[in-house]
MIMAR-469418 format. One record per residue (C-alpha): residue in one letter; x, y, z. Coordinates in nm, 3 decimals. Layout:
REM MIMAR-469418
ATOM  code       c1       c2       c3
ATOM     A        X        Y        Z
...
***
This chain:
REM MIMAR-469418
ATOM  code       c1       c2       c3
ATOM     X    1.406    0.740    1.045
ATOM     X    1.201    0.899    0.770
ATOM     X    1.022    1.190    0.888
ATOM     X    0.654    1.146    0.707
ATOM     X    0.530    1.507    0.633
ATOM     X    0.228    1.540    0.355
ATOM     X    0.483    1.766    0.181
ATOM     X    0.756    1.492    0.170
ATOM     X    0.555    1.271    0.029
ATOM     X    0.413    1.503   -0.178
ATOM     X    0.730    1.567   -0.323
ATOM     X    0.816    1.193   -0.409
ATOM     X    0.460    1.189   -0.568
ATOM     X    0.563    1.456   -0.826
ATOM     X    0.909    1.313   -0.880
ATOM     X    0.761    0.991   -0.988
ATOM     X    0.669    0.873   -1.319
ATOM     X    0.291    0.883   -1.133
ATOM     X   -0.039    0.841   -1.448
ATOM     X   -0.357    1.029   -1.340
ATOM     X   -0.513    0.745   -1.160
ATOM     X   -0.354    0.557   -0.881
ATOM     X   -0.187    0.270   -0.955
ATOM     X   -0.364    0.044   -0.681
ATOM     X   -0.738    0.125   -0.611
ATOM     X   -0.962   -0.018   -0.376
ATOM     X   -1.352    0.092   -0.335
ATOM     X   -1.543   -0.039   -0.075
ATOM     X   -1.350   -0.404   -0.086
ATOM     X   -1.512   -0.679    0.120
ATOM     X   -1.352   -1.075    0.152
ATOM     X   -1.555   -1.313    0.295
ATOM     X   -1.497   -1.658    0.332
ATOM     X   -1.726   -1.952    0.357
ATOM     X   -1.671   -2.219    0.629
ATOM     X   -1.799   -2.565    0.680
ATOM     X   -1.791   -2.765    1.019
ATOM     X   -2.005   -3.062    1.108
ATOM     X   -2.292   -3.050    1.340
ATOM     X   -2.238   -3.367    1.564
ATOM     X   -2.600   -3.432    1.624
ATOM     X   -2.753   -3.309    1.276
ATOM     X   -2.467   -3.530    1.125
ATOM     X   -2.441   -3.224    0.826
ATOM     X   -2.238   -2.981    0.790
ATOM     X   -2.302   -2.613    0.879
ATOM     X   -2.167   -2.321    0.690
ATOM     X   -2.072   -1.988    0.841
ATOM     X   -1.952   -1.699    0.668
ATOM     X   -1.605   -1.479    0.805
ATOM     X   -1.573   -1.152    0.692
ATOM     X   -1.182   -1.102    0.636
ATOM     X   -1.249   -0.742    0.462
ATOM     X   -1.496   -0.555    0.528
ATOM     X   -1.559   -0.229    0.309
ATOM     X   -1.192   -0.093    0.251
ATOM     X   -1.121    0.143    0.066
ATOM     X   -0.778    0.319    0.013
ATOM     X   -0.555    0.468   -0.345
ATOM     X   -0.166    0.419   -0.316
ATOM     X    0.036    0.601   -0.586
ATOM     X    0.384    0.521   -0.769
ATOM     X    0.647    0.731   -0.536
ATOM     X    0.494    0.555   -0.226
ATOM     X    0.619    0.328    0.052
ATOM     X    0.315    0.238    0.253
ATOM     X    0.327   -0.031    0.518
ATOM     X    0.020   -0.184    0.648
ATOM     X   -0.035   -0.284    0.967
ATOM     X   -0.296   -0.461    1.274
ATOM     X   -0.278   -0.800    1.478
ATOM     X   -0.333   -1.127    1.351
ATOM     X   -0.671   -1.166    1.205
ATOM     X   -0.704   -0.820    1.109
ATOM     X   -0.709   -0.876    0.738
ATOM     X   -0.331   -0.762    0.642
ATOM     X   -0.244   -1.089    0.462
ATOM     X   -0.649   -1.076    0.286
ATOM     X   -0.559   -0.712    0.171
ATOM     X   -0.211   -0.806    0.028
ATOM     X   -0.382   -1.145   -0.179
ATOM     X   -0.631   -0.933   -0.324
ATOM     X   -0.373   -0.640   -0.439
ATOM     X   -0.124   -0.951   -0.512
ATOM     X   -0.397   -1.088   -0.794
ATOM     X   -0.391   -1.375   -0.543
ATOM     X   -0.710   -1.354   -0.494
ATOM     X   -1.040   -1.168   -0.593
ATOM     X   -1.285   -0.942   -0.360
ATOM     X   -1.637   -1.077   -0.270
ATOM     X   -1.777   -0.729   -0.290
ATOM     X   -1.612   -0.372   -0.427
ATOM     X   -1.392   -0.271   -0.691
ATOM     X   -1.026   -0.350   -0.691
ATOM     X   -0.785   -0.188   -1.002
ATOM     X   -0.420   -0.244   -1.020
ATOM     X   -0.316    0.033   -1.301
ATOM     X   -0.605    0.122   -1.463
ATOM     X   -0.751   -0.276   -1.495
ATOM     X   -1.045   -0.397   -1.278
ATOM     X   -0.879   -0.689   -1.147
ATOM     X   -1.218   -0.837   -1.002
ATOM     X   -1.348   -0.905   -1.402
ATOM     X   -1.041   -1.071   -1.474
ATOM     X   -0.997   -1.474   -1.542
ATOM     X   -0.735   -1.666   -1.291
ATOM     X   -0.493   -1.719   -1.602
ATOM     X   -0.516   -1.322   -1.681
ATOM     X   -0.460   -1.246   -1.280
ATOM     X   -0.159   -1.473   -1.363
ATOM     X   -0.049   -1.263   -1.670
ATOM     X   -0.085   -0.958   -1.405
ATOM     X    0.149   -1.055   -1.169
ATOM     X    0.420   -1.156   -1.407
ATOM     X    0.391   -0.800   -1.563
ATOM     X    0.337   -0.548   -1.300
ATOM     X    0.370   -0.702   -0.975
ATOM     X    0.717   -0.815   -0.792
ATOM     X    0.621   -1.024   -0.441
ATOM     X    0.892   -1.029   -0.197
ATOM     X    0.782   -1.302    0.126
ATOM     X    0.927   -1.334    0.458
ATOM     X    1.049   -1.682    0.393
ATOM     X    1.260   -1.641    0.083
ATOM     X    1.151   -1.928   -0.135
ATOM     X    1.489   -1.930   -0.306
ATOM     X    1.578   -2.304   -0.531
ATOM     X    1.885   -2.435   -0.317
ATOM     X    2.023   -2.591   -0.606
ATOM     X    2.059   -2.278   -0.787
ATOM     X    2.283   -2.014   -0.766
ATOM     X    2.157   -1.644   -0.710
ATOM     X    2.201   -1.518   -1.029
ATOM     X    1.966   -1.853   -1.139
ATOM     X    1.725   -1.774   -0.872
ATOM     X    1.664   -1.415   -0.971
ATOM     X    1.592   -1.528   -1.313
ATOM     X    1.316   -1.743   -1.282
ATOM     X    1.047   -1.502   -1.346
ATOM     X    1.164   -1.390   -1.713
ATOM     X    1.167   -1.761   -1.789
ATOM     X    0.808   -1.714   -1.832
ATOM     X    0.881   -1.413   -2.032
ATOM     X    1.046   -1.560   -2.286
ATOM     X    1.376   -1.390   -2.249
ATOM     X    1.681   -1.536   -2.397
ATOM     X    1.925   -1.708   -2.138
ATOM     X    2.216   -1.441   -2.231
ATOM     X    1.953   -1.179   -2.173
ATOM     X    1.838   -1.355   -1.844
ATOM     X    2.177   -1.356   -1.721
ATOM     X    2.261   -0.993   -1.773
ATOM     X    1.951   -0.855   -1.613
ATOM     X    1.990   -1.080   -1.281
ATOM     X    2.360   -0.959   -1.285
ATOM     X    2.235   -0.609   -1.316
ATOM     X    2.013   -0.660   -1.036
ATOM     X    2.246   -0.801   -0.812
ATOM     X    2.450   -0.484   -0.840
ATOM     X    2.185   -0.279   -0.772
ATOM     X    2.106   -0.503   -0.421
ATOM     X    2.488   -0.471   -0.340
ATOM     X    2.532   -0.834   -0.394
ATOM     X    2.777   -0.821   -0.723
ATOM     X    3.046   -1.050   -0.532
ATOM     X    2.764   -1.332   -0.447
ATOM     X    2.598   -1.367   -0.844
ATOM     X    2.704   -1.719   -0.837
ATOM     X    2.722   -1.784   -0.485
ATOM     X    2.407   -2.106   -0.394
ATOM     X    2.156   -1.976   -0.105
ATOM     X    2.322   -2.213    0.150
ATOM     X    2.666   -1.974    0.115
ATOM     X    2.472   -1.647    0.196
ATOM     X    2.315   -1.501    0.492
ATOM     X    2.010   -1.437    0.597
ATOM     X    1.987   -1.045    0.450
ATOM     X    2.208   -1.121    0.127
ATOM     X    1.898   -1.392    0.062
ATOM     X    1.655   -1.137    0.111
ATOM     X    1.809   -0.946   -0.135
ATOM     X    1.804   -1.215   -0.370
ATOM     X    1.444   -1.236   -0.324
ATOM     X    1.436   -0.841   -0.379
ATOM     X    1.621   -0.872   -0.677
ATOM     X    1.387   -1.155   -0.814
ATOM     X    1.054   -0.972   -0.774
ATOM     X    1.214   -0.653   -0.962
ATOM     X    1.310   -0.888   -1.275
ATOM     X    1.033   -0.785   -1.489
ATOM     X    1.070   -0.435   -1.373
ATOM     X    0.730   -0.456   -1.166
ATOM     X    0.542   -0.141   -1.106
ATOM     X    0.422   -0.245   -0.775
ATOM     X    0.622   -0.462   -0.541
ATOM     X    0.457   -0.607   -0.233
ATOM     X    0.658   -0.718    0.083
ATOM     X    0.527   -0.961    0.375
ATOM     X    0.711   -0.921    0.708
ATOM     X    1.006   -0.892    0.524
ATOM     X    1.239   -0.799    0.786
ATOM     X    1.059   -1.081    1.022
ATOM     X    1.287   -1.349    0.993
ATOM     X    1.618   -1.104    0.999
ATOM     X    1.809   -0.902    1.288
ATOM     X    1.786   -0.494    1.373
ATOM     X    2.092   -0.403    1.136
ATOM     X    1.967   -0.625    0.846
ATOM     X    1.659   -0.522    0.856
ATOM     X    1.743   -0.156    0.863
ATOM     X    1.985   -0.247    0.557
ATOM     X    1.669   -0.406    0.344
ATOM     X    1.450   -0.115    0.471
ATOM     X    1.712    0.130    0.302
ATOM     X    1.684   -0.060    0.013
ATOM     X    1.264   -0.060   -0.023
ATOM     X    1.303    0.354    0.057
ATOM     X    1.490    0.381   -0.262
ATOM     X    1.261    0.155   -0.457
ATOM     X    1.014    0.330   -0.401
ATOM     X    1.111    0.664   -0.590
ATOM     X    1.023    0.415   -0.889
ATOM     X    0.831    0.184   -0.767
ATOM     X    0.462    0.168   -0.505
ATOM     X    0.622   -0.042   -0.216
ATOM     X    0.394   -0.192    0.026
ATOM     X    0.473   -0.345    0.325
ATOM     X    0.292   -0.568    0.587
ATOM     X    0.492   -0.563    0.895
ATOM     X    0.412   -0.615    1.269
ATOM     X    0.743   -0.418    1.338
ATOM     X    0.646   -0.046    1.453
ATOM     X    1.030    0.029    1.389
ATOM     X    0.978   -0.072    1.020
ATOM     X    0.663    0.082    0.977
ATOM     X    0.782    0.459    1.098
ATOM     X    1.045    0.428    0.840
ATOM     X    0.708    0.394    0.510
ATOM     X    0.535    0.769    0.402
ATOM     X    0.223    0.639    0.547
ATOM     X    0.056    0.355    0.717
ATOM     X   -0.267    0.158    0.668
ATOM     X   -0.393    0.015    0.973
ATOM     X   -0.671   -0.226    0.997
ATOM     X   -0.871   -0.439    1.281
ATOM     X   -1.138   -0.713    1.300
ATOM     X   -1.103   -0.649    0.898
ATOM     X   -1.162   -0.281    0.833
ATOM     X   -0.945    0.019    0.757
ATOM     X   -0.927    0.210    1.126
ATOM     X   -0.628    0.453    1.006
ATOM     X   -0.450    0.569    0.674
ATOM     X   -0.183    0.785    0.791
***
């Protein structure tokens, strides 16, 4: 277990390849979302308006491994859209390196992702058909890259997930933590900045989990990790946690 001390983390911070400004910034963030329902005896609908995020704010730095964490409803999955370039904040200011992500077109949040974001769910979304050296190349597809070149990075990655002897192995033929590394490997394939993780030991058991926890602590000496977990285990093993409740930020520690 990671012992979280502001010096520890202080010392990842300078060993990374950190710019002046954080690489995620949020100021004063608010979702809301407007509902509909039908009023029986107006025969129209009524609208009413849920707050998801209310007024968050919060900086997380290359170097860091920061989970997040509250009870359903509490805005974790909100807060990981809107850093995801999933979605965009009603209210506030939300920057992902440097560019204000709330002034940006769908097609450029698009563009975004594919550069500087790696996504990593707790269902692993992984093409049966395919083996996992096909899988983790899907994303540079987009890039343009040629298939020889598409082929040596996923192999690379692979390695670096501990699954050389499975490159051509099909999802069905691998277990539950060797397909969560495939997943891994996929969001790192155009060398993300940020990489964002939801529940992604959920679905897995204690020693699998630990293994893919070991894996996100040495990302992160590269990388921003952040994590969305229910899992108090998980989260003690992340420099710092963001908790939230009803939609706003009640810790950052």
């Amino acid at each position: 277990m990671k012992t979280n001390t502001p010096s520890r983390v202080a010392e990842k911070r300078s060993d990374s390849t950190a710019s002046p400004q954080p690489l995620v910034s949020c100021q004063n963030v608010t979702r809301q979302y407007t509902r509909g329902k039908k009023s029986v005896l107006r025969q129209r609908k009524a609208t009413q308006t849920v707050t998801a995020l209310d007024d968050v704010s919060l900086a997380i730095d290359r170097g860091e491994f920061v989970g997040i964490a509250g009870p359903s409803g509490s805005g974790k999955s909100t807060l990981l859209h809107l850093v995801a370039g999933l979605d965009t904040p009603t209210r506030g200011l939300l920057s992902i390196d440097g560019t204000d992500v709330t002034t940006l077109s769908a097609k450029q949040r698009t563009r975004l992702r594919l550069e500087t974001i790696g996504i990593i769910f707790q269902h692993f979304y992984l093409l049966s058909a395919l083996s996992a050296r096909a899988n983790v190349a899907i994303p540079l597809v987009e890039r343009g890259w040629s298939k020889r070149k598409r082929r040596e990075r996923a192999t690379t990655l692979l390695t670096t997930v501990g699954l050389d002897d499975r490159i051509t192995h099909k999802p069905s033929e691998l277990s539950g933590g060797e397909q969560q590394r495939v997943a891994i490997a996929r969001a790192l394939a155009t060398e993300p900045d940020l990489l964002i993780a939801d529940e992604p030991t959920g679905e897995l058991d204690t020693a699998t989990g630990g293994s893919i926890l070991d894996l996100f602590e040495e990302l992160s000496t590269d990388h921003a990790v952040i994590m969305a977990s229910h899992d108090e285990r998980a989260l003690a093993r992340t420099d710092r946690v963001i908790r939230l409740q009803d939609g706003k930020l009640i810790a950052d520690a």
